[in-house]
C-alpha positions as CSV (number, residue, x, y, z in Angstrom):
1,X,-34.9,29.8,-9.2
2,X,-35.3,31.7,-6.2
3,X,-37.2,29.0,-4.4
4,X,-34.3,27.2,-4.9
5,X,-31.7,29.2,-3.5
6,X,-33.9,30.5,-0.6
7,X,-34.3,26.3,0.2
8,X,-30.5,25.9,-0.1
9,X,-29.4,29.1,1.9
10,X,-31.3,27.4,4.6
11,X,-30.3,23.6,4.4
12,X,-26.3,25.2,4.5
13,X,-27.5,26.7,7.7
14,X,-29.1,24.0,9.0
15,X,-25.8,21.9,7.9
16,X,-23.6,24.7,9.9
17,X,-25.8,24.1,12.9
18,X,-25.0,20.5,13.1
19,X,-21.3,20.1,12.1
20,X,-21.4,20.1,8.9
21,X,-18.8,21.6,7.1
22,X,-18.4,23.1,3.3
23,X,-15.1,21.8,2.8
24,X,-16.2,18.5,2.8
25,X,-18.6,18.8,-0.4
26,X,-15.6,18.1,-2.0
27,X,-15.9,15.0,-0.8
28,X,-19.0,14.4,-2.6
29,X,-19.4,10.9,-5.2
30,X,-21.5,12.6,-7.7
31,X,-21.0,12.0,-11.1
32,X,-22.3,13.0,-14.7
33,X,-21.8,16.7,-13.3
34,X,-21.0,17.7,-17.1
35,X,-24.6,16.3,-18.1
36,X,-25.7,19.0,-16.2
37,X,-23.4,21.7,-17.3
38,X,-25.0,20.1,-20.7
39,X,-28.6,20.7,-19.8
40,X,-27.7,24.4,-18.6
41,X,-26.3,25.4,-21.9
42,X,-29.6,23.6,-23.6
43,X,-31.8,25.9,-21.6
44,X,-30.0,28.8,-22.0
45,X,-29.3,28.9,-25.7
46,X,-33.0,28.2,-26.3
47,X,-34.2,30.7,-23.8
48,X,-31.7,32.9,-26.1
49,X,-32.7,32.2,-29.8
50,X,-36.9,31.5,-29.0
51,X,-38.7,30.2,-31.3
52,X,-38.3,26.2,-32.2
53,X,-34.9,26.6,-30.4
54,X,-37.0,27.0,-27.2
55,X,-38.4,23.5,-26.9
56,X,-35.6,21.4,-28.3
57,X,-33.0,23.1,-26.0
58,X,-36.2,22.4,-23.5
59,X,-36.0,18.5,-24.2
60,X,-32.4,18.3,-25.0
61,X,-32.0,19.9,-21.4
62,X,-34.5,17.5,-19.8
63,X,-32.7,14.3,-21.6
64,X,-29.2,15.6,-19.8
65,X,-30.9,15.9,-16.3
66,X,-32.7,12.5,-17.1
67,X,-29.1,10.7,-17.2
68,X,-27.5,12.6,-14.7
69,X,-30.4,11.6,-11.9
70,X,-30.2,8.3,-13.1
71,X,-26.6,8.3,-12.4
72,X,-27.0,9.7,-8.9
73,X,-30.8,8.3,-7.9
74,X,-28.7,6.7,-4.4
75,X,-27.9,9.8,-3.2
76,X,-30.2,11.5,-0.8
77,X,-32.3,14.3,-2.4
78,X,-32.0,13.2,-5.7
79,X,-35.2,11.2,-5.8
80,X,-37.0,14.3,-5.2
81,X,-34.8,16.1,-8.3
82,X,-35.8,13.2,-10.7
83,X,-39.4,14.0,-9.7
84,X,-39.6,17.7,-9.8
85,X,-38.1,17.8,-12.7
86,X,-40.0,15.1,-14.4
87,X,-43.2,16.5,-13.3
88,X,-42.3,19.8,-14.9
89,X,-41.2,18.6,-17.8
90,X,-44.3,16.7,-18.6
91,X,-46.6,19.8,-18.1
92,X,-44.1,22.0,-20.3
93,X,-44.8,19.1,-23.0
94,X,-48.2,19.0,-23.0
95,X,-49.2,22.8,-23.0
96,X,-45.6,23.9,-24.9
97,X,-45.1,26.2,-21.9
98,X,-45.7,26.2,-18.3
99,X,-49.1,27.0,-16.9
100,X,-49.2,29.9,-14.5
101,X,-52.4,30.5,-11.8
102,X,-54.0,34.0,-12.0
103,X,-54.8,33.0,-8.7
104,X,-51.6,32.1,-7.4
105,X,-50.1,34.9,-8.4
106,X,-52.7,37.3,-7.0
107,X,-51.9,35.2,-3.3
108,X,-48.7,36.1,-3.7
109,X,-49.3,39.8,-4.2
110,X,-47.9,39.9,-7.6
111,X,-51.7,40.1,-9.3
112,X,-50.7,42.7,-11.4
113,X,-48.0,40.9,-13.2
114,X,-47.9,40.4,-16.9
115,X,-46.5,37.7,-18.4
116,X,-44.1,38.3,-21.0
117,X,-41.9,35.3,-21.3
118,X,-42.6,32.8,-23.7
119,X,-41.9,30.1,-21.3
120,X,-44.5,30.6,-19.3
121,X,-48.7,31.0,-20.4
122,X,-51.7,32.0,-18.2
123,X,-53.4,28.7,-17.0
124,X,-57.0,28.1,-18.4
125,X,-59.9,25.9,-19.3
126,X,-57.8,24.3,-21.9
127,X,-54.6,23.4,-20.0
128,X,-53.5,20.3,-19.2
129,X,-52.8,19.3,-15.8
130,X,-53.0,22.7,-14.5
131,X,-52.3,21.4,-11.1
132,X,-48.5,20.7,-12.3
133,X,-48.1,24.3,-13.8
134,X,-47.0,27.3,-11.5
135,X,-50.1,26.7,-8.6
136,X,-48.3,27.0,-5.5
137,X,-47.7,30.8,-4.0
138,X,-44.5,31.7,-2.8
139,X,-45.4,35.4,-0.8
140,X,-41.9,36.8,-0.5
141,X,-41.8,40.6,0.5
142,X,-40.9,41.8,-3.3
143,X,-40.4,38.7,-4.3
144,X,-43.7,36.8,-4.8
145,X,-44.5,34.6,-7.5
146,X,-46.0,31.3,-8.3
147,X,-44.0,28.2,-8.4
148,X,-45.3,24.2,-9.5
149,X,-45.0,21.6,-7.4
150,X,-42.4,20.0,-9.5
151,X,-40.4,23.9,-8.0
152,X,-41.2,22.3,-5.2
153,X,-39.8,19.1,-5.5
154,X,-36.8,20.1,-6.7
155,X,-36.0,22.8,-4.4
156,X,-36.5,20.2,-1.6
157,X,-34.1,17.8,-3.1
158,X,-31.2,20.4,-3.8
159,X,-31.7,21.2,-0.1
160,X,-31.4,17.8,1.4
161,X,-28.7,16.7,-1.1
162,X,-26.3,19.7,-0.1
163,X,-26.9,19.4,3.6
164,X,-26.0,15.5,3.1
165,X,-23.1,16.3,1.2
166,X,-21.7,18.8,3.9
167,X,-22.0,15.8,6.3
168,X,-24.5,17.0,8.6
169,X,-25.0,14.9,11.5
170,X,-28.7,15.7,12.2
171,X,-28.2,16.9,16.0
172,X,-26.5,20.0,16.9
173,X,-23.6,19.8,19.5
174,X,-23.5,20.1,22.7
175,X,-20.2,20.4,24.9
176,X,-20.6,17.6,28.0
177,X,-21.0,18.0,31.4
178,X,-17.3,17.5,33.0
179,X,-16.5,15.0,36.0
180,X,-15.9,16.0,39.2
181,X,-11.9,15.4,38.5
182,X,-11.8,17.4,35.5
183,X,-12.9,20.5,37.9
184,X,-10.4,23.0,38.8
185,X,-10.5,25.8,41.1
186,X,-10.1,29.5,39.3
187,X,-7.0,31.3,40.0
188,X,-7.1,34.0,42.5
189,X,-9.5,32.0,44.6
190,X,-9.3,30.3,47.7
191,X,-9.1,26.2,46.8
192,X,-12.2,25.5,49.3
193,X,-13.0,22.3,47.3
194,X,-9.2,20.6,48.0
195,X,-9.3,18.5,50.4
196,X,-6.2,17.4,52.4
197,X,-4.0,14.0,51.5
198,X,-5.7,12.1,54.5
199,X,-9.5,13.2,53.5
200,X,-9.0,12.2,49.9
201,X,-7.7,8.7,51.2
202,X,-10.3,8.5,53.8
203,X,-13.0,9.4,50.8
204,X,-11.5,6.9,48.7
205,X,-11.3,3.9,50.2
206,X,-14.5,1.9,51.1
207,X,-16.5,1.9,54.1
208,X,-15.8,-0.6,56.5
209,X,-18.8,-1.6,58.3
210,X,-18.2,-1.2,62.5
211,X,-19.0,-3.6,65.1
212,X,-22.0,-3.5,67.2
213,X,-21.3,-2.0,70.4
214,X,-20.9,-4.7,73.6
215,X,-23.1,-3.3,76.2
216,X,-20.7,-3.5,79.7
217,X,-21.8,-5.4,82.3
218,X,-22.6,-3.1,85.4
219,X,-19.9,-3.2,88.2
220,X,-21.0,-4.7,91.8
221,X,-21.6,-2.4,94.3
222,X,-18.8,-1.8,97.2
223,X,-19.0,-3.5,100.0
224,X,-21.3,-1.9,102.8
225,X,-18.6,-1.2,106.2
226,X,-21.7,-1.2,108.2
227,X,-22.3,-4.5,108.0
């Protein structure tokens, strides 16, 4: 889904931007990855045949993604998967396709579209839970279209679960101030800032506090030779 990708193009930038790194998705604890290599193949070869193969490689798929969230649900973002997907899945169920908004599409400047693919059916009187179809407007310059909330959902969660795996640390770095001994004058310059052996001492040891001054007692005047 493009939603998806646009959401995870940004969360790796995001990552970049505060020392995250790809190298370490390697890293990553996730498990059950082949029960969603599973539920791609189920989607695919029923998107490919049509017909009855359309909704049991539809539930098949949703049974693989069911196990793999479970195995996973402690990592962060795949809450969010578990419920975009369930949410899709249950509107799909009920009206054998997705629902998709006239309306939304027309927001998102696509409102000449025609839909085509048997996965997806105009939105009407007669849907069911039209809310959870494709209701949400995506305006994209060439791109538009109408995603559901469950789109949504699990674009979010993709997005937060890759910029957790690269080990984003949430704030992006900054280099320090350095201390005044860390300073160094630049070559070719005059060193105006060193200061000779004696100052440095002078600067480094502490202040001693100096004695009040004694005022002097005034001297007696010589004797007159008049008298």
């Amino acid at each position: 889904m493009l939603l998806v990708l646009l959401v995870m193009v940004l969360a790796a930038g995001a990552a970049l931007a505060t020392g995250g790194r790809f190298g370490r998705l390697a890293a990553n604890t996730l498990t059950g990855v082949h029960w969603l290599a599973a539920a791609a193949i189920g989607q695919l070869l029923g998107s490919l045949f049509g017909g009855t193969a359309y909704p049991v490689g539809l539930l098949g798929s949703a049974v693989c993604i069911a196990v793999f969230l479970r195995l996973n649900l402690r990592h962060p973002g795949v809450g969010l998967l578990a419920l975009g997907f369930f949410g899709n899945a249950v509107v799909v169920a009920l009206n054998g396709a997705m629902p998709v908004s006239l309306a939304a599409l027309a927001r998102a400047g696509v409102g000449d579209a025609v839909l085509t693919d048997p996965r997806h059916e105009v939105s009407d009187a007669a849907t069911r839970l039209p809310w959870l179809g494709d209701v949400v407007p995506v305006a994209l310059p060439g791109l538009g279209q109408a995603v559901s909330p469950g789109d949504v959902l699990i674009a979010a969660g993709a997005g937060l679960l890759l910029y957790a795996g690269m080990g984003a640390s949430g704030r992006v770095p900054a280099t320090t101030a350095p201390v005044w001994d860390d300073l160094e004058p630049c070559a070719g310059t005059p060193a105006l800032l060193r200061l000779s052996p004696r100052a440095s001492q002078e600067l480094s040891e502490p202040a001693v506090p100096s004695e009040p001054a004694v005022p002097s007692e005034p001297e007696a005047a010589p004797d007159d030779p008049a008298q």
